[in-house]
NUGUZA-475765 format. One record per atom (N, C-alpha, C): atom name; residue in one letter; residue number from 1; z, x negated, y negated. Coordinates in pm, 1 decimal, decimal comma. Atoms other than C-alpha are relative to their C-alpha. Layout:
REM residues N
  rogu  zalo  fise         z         x         y
    CA     A   NUM         Z         X         Y
...
REM end
This chain:
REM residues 94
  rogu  zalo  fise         z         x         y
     N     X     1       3,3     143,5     -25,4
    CA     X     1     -79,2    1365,1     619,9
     C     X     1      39,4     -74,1    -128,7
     N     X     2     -43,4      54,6      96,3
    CA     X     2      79,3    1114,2     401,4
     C     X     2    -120,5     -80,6     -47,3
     N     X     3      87,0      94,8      12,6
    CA     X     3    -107,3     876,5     210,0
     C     X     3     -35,8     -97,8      35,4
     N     X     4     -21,2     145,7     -59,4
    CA     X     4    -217,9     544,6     303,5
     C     X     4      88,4     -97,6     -47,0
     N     X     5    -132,6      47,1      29,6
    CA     X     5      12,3     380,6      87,0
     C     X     5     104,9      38,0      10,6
     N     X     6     -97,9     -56,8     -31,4
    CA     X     6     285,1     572,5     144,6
     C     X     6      64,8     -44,5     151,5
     N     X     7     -21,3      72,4    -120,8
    CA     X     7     240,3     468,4     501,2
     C     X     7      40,0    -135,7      35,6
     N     X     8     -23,3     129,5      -9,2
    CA     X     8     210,7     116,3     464,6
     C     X     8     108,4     -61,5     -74,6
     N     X     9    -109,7      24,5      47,9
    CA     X     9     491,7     113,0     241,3
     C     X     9     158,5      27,2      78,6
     N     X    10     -98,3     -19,1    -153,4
    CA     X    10     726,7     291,8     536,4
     C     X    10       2,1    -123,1      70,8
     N     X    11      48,5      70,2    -187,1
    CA     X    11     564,5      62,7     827,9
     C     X    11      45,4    -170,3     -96,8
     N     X    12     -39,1     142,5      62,3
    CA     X    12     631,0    -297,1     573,5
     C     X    12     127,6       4,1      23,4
     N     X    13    -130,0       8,4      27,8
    CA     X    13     993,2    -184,0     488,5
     C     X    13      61,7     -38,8     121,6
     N     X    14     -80,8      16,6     -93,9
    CA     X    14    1090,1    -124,9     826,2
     C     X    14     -36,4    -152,7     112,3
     N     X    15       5,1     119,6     -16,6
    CA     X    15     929,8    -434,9     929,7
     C     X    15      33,1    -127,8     -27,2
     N     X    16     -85,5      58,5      85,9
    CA     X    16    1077,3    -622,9     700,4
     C     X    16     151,2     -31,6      73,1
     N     X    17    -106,0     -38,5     -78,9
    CA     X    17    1398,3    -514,1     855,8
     C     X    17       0,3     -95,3     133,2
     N     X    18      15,0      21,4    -174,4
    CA     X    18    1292,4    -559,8    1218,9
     C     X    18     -49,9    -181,8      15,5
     N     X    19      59,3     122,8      -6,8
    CA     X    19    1130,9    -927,1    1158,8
     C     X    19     172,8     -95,4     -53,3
     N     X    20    -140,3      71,2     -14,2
    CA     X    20    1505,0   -1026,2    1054,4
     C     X    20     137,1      16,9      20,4
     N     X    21    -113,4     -81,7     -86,3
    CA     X    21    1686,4    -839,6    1289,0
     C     X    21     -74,0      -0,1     134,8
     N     X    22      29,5      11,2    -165,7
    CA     X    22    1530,7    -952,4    1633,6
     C     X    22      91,8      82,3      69,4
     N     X    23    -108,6     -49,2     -70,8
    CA     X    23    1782,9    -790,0    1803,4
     C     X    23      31,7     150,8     -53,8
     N     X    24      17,0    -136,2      10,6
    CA     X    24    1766,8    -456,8    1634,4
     C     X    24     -68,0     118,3      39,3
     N     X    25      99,7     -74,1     -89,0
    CA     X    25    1638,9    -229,2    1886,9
     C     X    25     -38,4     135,2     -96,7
     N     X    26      55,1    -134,0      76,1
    CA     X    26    1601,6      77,6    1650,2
     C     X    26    -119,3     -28,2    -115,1
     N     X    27      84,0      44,0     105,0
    CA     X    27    1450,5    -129,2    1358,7
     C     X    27    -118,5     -38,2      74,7
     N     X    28     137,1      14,2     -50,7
    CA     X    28    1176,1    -259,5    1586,2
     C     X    28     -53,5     119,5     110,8
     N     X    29      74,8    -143,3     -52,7
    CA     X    29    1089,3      90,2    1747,5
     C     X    29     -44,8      52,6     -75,1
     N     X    30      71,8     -87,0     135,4
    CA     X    30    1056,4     224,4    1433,9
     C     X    30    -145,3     -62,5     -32,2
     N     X    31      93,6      37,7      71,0
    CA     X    31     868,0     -30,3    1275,6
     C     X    31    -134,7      24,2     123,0
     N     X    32      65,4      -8,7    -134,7
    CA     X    32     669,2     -38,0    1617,4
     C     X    32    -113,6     183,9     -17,4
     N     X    33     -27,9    -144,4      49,9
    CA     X    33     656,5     371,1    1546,2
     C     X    33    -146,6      19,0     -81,4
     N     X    34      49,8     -15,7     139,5
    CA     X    34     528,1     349,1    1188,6
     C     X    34    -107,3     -99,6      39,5
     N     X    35     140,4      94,7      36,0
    CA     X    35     242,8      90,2    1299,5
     C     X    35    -112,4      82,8     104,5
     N     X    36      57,1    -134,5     -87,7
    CA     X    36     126,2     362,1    1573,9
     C     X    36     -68,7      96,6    -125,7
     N     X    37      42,7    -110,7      90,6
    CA     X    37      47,8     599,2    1302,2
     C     X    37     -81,9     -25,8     -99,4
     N     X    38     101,1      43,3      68,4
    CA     X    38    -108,7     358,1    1083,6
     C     X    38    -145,3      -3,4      77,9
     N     X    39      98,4      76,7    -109,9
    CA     X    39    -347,7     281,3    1383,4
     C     X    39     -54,4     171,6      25,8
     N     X    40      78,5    -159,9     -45,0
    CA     X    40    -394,9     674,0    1439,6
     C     X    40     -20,2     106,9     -79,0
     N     X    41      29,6     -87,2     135,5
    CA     X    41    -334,5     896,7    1134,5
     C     X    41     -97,3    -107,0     -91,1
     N     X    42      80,6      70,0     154,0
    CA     X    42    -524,8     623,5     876,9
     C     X    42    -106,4    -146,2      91,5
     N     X    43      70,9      92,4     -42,3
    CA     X    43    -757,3     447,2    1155,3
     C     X    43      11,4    -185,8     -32,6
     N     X    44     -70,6     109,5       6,1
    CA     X    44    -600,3     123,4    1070,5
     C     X    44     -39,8    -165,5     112,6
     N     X    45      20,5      39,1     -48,2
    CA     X    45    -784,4    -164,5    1230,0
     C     X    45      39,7    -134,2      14,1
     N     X    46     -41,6     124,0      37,6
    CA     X    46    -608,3    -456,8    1099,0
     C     X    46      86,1     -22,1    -101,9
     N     X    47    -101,3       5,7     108,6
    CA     X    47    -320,5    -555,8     879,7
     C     X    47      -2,2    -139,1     -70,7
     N     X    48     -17,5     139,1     -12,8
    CA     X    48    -291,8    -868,4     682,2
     C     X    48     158,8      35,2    -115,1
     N     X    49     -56,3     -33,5     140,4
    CA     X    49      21,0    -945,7     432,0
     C     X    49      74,8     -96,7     -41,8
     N     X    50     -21,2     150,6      93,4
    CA     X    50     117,0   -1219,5     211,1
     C     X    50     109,7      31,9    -133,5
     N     X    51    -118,6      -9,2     101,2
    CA     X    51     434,7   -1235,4      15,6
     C     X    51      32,0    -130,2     -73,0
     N     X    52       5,0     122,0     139,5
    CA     X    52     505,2   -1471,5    -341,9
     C     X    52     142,8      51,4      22,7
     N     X    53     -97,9       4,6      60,0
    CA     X    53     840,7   -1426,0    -517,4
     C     X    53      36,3     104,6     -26,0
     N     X    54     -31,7    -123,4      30,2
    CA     X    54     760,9   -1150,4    -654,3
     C     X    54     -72,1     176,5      53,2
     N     X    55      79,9    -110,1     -87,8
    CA     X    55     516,7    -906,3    -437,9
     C     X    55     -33,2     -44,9     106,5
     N     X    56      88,0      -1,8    -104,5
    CA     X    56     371,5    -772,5    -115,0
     C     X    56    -134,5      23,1       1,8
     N     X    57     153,9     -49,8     -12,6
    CA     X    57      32,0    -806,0     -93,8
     C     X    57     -54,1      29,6     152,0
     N     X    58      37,2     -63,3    -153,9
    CA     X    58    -116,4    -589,0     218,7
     C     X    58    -151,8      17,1     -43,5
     N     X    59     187,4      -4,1       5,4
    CA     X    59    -488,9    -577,7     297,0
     C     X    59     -15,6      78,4     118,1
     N     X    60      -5,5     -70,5    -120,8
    CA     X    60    -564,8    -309,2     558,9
     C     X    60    -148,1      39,7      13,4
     N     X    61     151,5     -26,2     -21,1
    CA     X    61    -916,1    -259,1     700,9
     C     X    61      -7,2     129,1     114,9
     N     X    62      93,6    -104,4    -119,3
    CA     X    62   -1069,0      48,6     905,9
     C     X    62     -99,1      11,6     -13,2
     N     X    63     169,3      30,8      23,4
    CA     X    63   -1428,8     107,4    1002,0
     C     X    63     -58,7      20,1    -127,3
     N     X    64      42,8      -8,7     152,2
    CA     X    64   -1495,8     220,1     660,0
     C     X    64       2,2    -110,1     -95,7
     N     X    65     -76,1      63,2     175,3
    CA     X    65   -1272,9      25,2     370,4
     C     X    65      45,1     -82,9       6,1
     N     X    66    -108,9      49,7      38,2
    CA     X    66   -1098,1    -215,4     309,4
     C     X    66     151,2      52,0    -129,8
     N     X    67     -59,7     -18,7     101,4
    CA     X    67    -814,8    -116,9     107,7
     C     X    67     172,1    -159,0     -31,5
     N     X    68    -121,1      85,0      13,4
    CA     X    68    -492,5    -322,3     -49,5
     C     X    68      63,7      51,9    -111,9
     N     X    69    -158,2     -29,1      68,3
    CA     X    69    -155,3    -268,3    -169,6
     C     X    69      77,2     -78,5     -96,9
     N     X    70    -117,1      97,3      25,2
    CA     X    70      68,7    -442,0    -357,5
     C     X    70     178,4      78,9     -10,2
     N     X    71    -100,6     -70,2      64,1
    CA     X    71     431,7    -379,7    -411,3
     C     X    71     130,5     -83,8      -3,9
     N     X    72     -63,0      53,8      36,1
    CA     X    72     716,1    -535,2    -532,4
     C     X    72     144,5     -71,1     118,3
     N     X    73    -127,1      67,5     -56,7
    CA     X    73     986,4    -767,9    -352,5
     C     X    73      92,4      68,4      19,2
     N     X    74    -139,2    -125,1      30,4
    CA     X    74    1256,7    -583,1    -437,3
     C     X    74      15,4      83,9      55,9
     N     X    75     -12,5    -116,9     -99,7
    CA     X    75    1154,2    -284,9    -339,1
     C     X    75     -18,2      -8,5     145,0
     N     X    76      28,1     -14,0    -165,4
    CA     X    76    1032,7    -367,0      31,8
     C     X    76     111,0     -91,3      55,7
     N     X    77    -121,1      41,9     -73,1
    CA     X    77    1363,1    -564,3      77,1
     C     X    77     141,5      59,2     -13,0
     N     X    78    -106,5     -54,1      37,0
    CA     X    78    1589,0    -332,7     -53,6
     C     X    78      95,9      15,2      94,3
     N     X    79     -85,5     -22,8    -128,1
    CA     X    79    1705,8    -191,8     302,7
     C     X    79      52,6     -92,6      35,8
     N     X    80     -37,9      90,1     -44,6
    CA     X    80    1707,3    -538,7     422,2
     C     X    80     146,6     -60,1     -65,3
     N     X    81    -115,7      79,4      76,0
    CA     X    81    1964,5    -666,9     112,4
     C     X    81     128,1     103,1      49,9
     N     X    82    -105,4     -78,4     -29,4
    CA     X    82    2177,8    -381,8     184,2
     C     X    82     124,1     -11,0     118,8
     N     X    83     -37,8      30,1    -123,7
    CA     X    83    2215,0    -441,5     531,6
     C     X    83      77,1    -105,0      37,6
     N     X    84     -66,3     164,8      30,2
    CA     X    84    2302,8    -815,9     459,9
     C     X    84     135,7      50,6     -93,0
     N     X    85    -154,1      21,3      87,5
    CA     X    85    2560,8    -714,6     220,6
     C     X    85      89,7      67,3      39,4
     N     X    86     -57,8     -96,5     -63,5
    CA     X    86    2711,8    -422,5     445,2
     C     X    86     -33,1      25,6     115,4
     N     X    87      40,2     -11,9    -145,0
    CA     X    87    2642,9    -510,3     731,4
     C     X    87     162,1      94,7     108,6
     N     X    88     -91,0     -69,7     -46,6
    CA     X    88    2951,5    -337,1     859,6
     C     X    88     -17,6     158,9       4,7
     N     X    89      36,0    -140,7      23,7
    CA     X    89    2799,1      -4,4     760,9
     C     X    89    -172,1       6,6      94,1
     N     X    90     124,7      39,4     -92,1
    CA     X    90    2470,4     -93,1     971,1
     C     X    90      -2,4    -101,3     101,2
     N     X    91     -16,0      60,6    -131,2
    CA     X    91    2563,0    -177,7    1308,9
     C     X    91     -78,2       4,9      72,2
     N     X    92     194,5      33,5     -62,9
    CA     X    92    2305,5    -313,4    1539,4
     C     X    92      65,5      75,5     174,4
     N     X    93     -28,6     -60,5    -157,4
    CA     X    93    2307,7     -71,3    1857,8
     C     X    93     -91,8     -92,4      74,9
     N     X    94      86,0      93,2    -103,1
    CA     X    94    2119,1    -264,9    2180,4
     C     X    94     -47,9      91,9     110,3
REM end
């Protein structure tokens, strides 16, 4: 099993993605996917997440913990910039 950050760093990215790509049926299965697994590998009862300039801040609760993340802009939009700048190389299937 991966870690919990590891997870929530997958399940953001591709959300990321999928929240500005309505219309990307693969990006929102995935992300869809990756929030399944938070919810069943890492009991996952709640997500919150709040983005500045320069970070993601994630707050994730299960019956136990609270835990939280941070992680950098950059990195959780990377896919997204890519996509925007080559979008010709990442065609949106339906």
């Amino acid at each position: 099993m991966r870690s919990l950050q590891d997870a929530v760093y997958n399940w953001l990215t591709i959300k990321v993605v999928a929240e500005n790509r309505p219309d990307d049926l693969s990006a929102n299965e995935t992300a869809d996917f990756f929030y399944e697994m938070l919810k069943e590998d890492h009991n996952l009862t709640d997500i919150e997440i709040h983005r500045d300039e320069e970070m993601y801040q994630v707050e994730c609760k299960t019956e136990e913990e609270v835990r939280k993340f941070r992680f950098p802009t950059e990195l959780i939009e990377l896919i997204l910039n890519q996509i925007e700048e080559e979008p010709h190389k990442f065609k949106n299937y339906h």
